[in-house]
C-alpha positions in Angstrom: 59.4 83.8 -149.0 55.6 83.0 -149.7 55.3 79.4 -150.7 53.2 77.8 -153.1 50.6 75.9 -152.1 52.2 72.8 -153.0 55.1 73.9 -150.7 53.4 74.5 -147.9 50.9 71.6 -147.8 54.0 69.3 -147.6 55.5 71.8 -144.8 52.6 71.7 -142.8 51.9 67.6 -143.2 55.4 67.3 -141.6 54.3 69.8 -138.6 54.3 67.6 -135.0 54.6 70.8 -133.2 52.4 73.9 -133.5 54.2 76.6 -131.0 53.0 79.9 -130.8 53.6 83.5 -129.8 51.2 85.6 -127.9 50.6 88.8 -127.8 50.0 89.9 -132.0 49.0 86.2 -132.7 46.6 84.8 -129.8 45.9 88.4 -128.9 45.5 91.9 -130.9 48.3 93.0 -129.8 47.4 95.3 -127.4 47.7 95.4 -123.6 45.4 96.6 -121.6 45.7 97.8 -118.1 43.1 98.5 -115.3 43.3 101.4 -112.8 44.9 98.7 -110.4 48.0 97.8 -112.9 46.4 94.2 -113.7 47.2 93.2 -117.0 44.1 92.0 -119.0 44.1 90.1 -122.4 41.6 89.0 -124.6 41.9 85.4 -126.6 39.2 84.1 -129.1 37.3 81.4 -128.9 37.4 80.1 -132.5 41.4 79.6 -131.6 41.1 77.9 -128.6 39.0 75.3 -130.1 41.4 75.1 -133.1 44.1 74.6 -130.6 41.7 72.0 -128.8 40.8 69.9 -132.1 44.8 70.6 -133.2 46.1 68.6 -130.3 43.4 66.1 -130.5 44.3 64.8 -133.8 47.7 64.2 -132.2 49.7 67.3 -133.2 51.6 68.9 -129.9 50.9 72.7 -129.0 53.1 75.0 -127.3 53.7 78.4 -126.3 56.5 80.5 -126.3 55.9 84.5 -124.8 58.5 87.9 -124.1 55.9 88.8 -121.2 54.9 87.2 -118.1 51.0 87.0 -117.2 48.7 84.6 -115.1 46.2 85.2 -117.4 48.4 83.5 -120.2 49.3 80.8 -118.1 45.7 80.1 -117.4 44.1 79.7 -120.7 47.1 77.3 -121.8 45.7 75.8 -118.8 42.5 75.8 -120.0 43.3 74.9 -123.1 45.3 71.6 -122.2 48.4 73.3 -123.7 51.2 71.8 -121.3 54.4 73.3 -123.0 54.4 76.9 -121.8 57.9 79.2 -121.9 57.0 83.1 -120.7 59.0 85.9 -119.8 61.8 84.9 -122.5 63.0 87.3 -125.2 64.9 84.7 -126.4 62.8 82.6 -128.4 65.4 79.7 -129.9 66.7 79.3 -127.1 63.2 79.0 -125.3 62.2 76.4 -127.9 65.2 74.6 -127.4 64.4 74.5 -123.5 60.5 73.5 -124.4 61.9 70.6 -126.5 64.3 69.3 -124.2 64.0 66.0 -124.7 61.0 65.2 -127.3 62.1 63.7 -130.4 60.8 66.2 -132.9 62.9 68.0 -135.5 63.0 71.7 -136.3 61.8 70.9 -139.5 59.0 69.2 -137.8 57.6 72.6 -136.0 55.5 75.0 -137.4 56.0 78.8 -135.8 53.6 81.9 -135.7 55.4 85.3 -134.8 54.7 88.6 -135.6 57.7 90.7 -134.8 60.8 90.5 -134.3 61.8 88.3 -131.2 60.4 85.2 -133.2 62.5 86.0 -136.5 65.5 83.7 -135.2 62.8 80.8 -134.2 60.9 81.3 -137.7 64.1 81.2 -139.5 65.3 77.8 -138.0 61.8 75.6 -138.2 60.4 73.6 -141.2 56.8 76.3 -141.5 57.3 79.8 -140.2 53.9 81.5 -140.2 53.0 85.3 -139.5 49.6 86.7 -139.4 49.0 89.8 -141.5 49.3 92.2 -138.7 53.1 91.2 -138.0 56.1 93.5 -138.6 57.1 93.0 -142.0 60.2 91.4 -141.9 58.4 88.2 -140.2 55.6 88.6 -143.3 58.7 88.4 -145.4 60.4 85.3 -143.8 56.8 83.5 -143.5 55.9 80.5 -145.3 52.8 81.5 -144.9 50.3 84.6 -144.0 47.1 83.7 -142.6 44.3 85.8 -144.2 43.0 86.1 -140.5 44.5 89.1 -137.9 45.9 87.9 -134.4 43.4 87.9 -131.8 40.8 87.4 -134.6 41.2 83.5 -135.3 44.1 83.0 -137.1 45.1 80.2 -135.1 42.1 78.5 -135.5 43.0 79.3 -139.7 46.4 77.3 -138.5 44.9 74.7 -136.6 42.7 74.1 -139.7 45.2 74.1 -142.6 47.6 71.9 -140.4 45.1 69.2 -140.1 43.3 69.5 -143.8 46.8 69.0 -145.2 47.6 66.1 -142.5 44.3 64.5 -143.8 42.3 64.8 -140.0 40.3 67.7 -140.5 37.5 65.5 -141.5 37.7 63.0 -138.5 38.0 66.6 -136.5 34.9 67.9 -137.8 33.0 65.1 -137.8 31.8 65.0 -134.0 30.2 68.5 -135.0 28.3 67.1 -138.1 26.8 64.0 -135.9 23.2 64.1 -135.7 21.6 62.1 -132.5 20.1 58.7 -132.3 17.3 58.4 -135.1 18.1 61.4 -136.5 19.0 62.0 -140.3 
């Protein structure tokens, strides 16, 4: 279901909502475990401040996750991300719940999964993505595969493409590209 690029710069200039999975898409994938039965996870940093500039330029972030962990709660935390479902195999009806009452339209959200539990969510919104590490019947329902592995940046890759086709990726960068007082 690969779109064009025309395609999926109009999908992605519609996008009010980013929502994302976790584990395969924020994460590697893999859980890790210490000897005490703690669950650890590792994030990167070029996504968080993806999500960070994302939500600045006035696009809302979510997250929607099958597992339960403090240590996901706290970097949404971190991250200013304020819509958080965990614990909930069903994903539709999660996103329904994280809606509630926020005027936004499916076609309106873009989606990353990468297995199955966020098929029926990524077959309902206007911009399902998957990253290339996802089962292949989400790469075959995707709009669009990031060129970037979960847990590796391809949210940042998201963040990016959502604002360069929204026309803010410029205002976004631009505090970065600042020199100081007298500088040129």
């Amino acid at each position: 279901m690969t779109a064009t690029e025309e395609q999926l710069n109009q999908a992605l200039k519609k996008v009010r909502w980013l929502v994302l999975d976790v584990d395969g898409v924020l994460t590697d994938g893999r859980l890790y475990f210490d000897n005490n039965g703690n669950e650890l996870k590792t994030f990167h940093t070029l996504d968080g401040h993806g999500i960070k500039m994302l939500q600045k330029s006035g696009v809302q972030v979510a997250i929607i996750t099958g597992r339960r962990s403090n240590v996901v709660e706290r970097r949404a935390h971190d991250l200013g991300v304020r819509k958080l479902i965990q614990g909930r195999e069903d994903k539709f009806a999660a996103l329904e719940e994280l809606l509630g009452d926020e005027s936004c339209r499916l076609e309106d959200i873009a989606y990353v999964g990468d297995d199955y539990p966020d098929l029926l969510v990524m077959t309902r919104i206007g911009c399902p993505i998957s990253v290339p590490n996802a089962a292949p019947p989400v790469r075959e329902r995707a709009l669009w595969i990031t060129d970037t592995r979960g847990g590796e940046g391809a949210v940042r890759e998201v963040c990016d493409r959502i604002m360069q086709a929204q026309g803010s990726f410029d205002a976004a960068l631009a505090p970065y590209l600042a020199t100081g007082e007298g500088e040129h």
